[in-house]
C-alpha positions in Angstrom: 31.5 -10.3 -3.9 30.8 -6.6 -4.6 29.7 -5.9 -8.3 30.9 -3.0 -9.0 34.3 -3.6 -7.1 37.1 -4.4 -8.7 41.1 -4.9 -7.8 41.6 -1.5 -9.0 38.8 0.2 -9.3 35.0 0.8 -8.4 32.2 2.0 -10.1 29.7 4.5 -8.3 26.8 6.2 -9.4 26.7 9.7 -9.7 26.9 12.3 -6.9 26.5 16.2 -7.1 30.0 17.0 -5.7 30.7 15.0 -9.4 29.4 18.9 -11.6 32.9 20.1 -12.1 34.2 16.3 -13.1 31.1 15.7 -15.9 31.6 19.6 -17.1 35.2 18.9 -17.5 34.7 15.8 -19.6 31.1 17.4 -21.1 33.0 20.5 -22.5 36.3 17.9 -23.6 36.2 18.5 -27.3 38.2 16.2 -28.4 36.1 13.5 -27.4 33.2 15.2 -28.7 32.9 13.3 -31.9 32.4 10.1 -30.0 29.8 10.9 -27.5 28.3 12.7 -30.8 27.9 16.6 -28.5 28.1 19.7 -31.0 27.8 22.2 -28.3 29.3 22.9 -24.5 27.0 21.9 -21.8 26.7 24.7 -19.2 27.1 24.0 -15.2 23.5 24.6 -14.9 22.2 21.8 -17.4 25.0 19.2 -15.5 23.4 20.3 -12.4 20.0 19.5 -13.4 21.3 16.3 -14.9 23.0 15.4 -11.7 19.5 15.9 -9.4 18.2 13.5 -11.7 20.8 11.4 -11.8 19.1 9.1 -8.5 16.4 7.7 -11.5 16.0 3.7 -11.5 17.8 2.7 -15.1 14.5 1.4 -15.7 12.8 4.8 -15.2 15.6 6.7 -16.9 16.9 4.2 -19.7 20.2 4.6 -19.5 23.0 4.7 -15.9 26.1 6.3 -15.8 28.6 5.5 -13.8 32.0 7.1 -12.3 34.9 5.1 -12.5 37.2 5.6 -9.1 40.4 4.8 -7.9 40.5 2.5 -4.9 43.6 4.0 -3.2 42.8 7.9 -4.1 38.8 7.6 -4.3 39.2 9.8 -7.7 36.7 9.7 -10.0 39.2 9.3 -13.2 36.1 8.4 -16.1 32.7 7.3 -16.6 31.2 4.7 -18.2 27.6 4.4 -19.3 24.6 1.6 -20.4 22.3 3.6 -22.7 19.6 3.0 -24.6 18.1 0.6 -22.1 15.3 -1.8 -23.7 14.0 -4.3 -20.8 11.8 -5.6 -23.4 14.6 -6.8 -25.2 17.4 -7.2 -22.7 20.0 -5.0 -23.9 21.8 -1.7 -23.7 24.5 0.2 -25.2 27.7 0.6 -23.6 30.0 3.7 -23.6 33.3 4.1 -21.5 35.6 7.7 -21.6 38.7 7.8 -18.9 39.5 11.5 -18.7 43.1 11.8 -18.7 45.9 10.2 -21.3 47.8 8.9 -17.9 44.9 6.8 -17.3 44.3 5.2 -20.5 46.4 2.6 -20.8 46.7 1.2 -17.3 43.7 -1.2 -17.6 41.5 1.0 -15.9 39.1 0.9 -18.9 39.4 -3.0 -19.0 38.5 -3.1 -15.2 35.8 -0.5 -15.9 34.3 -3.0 -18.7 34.6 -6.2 -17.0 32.4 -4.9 -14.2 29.7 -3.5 -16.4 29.5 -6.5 -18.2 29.2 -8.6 -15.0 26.5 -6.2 -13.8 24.4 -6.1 -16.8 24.6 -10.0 -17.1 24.0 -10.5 -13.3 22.3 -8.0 -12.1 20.0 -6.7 -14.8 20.0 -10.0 -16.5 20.7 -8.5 -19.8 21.0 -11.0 -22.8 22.6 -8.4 -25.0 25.6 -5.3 -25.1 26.4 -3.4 -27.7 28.9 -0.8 -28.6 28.8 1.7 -31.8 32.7 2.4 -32.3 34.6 4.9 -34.6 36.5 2.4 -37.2 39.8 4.7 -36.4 39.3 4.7 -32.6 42.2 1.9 -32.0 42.1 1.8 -28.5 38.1 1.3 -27.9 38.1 -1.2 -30.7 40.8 -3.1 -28.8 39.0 -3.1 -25.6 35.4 -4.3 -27.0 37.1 -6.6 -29.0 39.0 -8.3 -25.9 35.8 -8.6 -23.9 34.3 -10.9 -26.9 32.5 -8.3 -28.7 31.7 -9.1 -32.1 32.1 -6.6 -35.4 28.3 -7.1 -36.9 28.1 -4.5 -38.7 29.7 -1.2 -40.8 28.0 1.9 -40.8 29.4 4.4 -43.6 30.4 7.5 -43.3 28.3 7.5 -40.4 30.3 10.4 -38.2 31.2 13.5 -39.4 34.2 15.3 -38.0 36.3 18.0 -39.4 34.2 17.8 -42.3 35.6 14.2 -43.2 32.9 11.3 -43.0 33.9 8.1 -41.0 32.7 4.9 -40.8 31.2 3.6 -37.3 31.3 0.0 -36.5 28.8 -2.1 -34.7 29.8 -4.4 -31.9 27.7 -6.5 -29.8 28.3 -9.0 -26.8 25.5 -11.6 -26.2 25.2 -13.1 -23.1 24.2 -17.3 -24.1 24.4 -18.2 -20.4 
């Protein structure tokens, strides 16, 4: 079986042909207030980012990862473990698909599923967690359906539009 595979989908690590993909979702406002960016992100800085991209997650703490189409080999989101701690054996989890067409075909589920089986199997995590806007529906669905637990409230933890919302806490632990 192929990790990253999945019936759908596949997850790949970064490439440089990727700088007009990540500026496009980099400079996406209107996800800004969950990947917590104030400011646009110039083709330069991505650049940069992407020639460092090739760093071991234990060297860089954190991988990102393009999610693809099978059939069209499009890169259609990315999906991210940050904050790695191999002391601890856990990471953060992040997922944005680009486009509204894609978001509710199970492409994010896929996307999940596989990180979750990588980060188990692979990097032998014991622990995922996910810090999720309390009115972000859809992302609070999809955690939730994987087995993530609500463990904690933080208030009025994001500010957008000059309104303060709450961020929940949801973690995954791996008992196996």
């Amino acid at each position: 079986m192929i990790t990253l595979k999945g019936t759908n989908i596949y997850l790949r690590a970064l490439e440089p042909e990727d700088l007009e993909f990540i500026y496009k979702i980099e400079n996406n406002e209107s996800i800004w207030d969950v990947s917590n960016t104030q400011t646009p992100y110039s083709r330069f800085l991505i650049r940069q980012y992407l020639e460092n991209a090739h760093q071991d997650i234990y060297e860089a703490k954190q991988l990102r990862l393009a999610i693809c189409l099978n059939d069209t080999f499009e890169a259609v989101g990315l999906i991210d473990l940050f904050d790695f701690d191999p002391k601890n054996n856990r990471a953060g989890v992040g997922i944005v698909i680009l486009s509204e067409i894609n978001r509710n075909s199970g492409i994010g589920s896929e996307a999940l599923q596989l990180v979750i089986n990588y980060a188990f199997n692979q990097l032998q995590l014991h622990q995922l967690y996910a810090n999720i806007g309390s009115d972000n529906e859809i992302s609070l669905q999809l955690f939730t359906k994987f087995g993530f637990q609500k463990i904690g409230v933080k208030k009025d933890w994001i500010k957008v539009n000059n309104v303060f919302k709450d961020e929940i806490l949801y973690q995954l632990i791996n008992y196996t």
